[in-house]
C-alpha positions in Angstrom: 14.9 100.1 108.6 18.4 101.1 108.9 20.5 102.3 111.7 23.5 105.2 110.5 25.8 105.8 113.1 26.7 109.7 112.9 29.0 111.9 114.7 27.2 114.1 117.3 28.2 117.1 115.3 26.6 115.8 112.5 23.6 115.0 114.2 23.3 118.4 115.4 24.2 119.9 111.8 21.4 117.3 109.8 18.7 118.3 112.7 19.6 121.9 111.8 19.0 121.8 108.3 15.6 119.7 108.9 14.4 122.2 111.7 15.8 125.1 109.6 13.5 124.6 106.5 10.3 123.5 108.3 7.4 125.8 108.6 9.9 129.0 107.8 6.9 131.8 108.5 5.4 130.1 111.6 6.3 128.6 114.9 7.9 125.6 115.4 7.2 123.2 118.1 9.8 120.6 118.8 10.4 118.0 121.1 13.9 116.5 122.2 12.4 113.3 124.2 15.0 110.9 125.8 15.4 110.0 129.7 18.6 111.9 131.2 20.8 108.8 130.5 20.1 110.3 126.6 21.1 113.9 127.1 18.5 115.2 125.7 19.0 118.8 127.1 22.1 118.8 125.7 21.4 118.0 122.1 18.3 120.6 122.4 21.1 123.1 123.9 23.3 122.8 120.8 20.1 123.2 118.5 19.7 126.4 119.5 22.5 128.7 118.2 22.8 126.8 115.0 18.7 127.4 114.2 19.7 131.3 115.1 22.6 131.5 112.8 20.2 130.2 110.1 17.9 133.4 110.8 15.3 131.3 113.0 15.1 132.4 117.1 15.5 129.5 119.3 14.4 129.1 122.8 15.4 126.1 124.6 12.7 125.0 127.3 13.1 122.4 129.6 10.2 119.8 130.5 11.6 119.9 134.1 10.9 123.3 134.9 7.1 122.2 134.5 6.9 119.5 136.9 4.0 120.1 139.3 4.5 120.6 142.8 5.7 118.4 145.0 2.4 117.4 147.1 0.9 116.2 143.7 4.3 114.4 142.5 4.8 112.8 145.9 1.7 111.9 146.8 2.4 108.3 146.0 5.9 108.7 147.2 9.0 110.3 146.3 10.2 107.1 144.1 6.7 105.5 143.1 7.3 105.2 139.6 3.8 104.9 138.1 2.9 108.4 140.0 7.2 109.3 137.8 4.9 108.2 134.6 1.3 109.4 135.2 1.6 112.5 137.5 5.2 115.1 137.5 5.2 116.7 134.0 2.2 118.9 134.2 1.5 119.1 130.7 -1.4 121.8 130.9 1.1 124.2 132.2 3.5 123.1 129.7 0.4 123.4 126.8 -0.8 126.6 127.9 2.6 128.4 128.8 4.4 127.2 125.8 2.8 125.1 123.3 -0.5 126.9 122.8 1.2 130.7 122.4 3.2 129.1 119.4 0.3 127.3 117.4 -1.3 128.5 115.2 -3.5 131.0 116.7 -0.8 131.9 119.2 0.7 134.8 120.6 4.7 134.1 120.9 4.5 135.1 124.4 6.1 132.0 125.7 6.7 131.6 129.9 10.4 129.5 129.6 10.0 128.1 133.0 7.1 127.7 135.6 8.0 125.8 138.4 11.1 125.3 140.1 11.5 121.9 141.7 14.2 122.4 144.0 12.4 124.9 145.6 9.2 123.6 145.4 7.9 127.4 144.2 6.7 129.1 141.2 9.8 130.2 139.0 8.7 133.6 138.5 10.5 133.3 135.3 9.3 136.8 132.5 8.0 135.7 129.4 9.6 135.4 126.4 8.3 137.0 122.5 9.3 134.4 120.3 8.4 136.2 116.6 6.9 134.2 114.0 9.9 131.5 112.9 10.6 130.7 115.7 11.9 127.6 117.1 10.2 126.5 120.6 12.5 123.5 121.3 11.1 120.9 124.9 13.4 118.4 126.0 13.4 115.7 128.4 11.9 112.5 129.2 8.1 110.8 128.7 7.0 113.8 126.5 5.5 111.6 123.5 2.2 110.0 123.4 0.1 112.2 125.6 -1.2 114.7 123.2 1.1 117.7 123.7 0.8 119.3 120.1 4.7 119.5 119.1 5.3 119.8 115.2 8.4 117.7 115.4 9.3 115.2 117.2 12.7 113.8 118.0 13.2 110.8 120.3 16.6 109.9 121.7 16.6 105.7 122.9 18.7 103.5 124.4 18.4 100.1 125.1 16.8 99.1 128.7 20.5 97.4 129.2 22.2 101.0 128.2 19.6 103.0 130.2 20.1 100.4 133.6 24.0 101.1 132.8 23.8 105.1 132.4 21.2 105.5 135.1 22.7 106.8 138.5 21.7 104.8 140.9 19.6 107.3 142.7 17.2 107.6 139.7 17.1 103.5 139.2 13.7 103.4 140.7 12.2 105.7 137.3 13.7 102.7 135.0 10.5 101.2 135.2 8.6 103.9 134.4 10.6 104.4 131.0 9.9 100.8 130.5 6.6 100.9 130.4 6.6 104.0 128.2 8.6 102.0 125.4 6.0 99.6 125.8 2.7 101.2 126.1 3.7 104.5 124.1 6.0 103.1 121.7 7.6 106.7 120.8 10.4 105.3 118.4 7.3 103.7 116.2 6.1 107.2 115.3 8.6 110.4 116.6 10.0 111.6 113.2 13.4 111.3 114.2 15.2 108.5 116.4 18.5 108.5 117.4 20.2 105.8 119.1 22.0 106.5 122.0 23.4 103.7 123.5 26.6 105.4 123.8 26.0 109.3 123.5 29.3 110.0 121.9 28.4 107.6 119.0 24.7 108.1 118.0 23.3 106.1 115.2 20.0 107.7 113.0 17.4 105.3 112.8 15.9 105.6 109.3 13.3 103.8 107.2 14.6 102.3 104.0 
């Protein structure tokens, strides 16, 4: 293994050509996992004109606008971090709304958005044809390792020093939540692309030699 630090332009231009040239007659499922110390919204973001350019529609979804509703995320408590690990993404609604329409016996009617948390209310979002080609692209954090059919994954890691450092301090109490998911889950053992991101304006490729 070898770690190749890039510049984030770069990293955004090699992601490109990989997404670009994978599966060019079908949908695309692709996850941008990292906790919000990693940015992963913001790589995903820059993904998305780039893949269009390169004659493959892009939508950008976030993982946070399919969190469940507040009585099921806080029944624990609003900063219990095992109920942060087990219980806020709700992953059917993300399968069914998003993942499912752009497998392989799919309809491309994608839903970008189903629950808004700062309202505690259904987003009421329209739904989205995304032809054959396209890109679906899912970011944010503890997305690996639970069965959510993506094609491609790409995990964004820091090290639990890096993460404690970039962490505000209200969100300290999830660090232990993303600790146990590097140990239990182990995402950078098998996402197909790692990127270090100790320092997000000097990301390093993790590659296998």
């Amino acid at each position: 293994m070898k770690v190749r630090p890039i510049a984030p332009a770069r990293l955004v231009e090699e992601l490109v050509d990989r997404l670009a040239d994978a599966r060019p007659d079908r949908w695309l499922r692709v996850a941008v996992d990292g906790a919000p110390a990693a940015a992963p919204d913001r790589l995903a973001d820059a993904l998305v004109d780039p893949l269009r350019a390169r004659g493959r529609p892009a939508l950008r979804v976030a993982a946070g606008d399919f969190l469940r509703p507040a009585s099921l995320r806080y029944e624990q408590g609003r900063t219990n971090p095992d109920s942060f690990y087990w219980g806020w993404l709700d992953e059917a609604g993300l399968r069914r709304e998003v993942l499912d329409p752009t497998g392989p016996d799919g309809t491309g009617q994608v839903l970008p958005s189903l629950w808004n948390a700062a309202t505690d209310r259904a987003s009421r979002a329209d739904y989205v044809t995304l032809p054959p080609g396209g890109v679906v692209i899912v970011s944010g954090g503890l997305l690996l390792g639970g069965g959510l059919p993506f094609d491609l994954s790409v995990h964004l890691v820091l090290s639990a020093a890096a993460l404690a450092r970039r962490t505000g301090d209200d969100d300290a109490w999830t660090l232990p939540a993303y600790a146990r998911y590097a140990d239990e889950v182990a995402p950078e053992s098998f996402a197909d692309v790692v990127v270090r991101m100790d320092d997000p304006r000097h990301p390093a490729l993790v590659e296998s030699t």
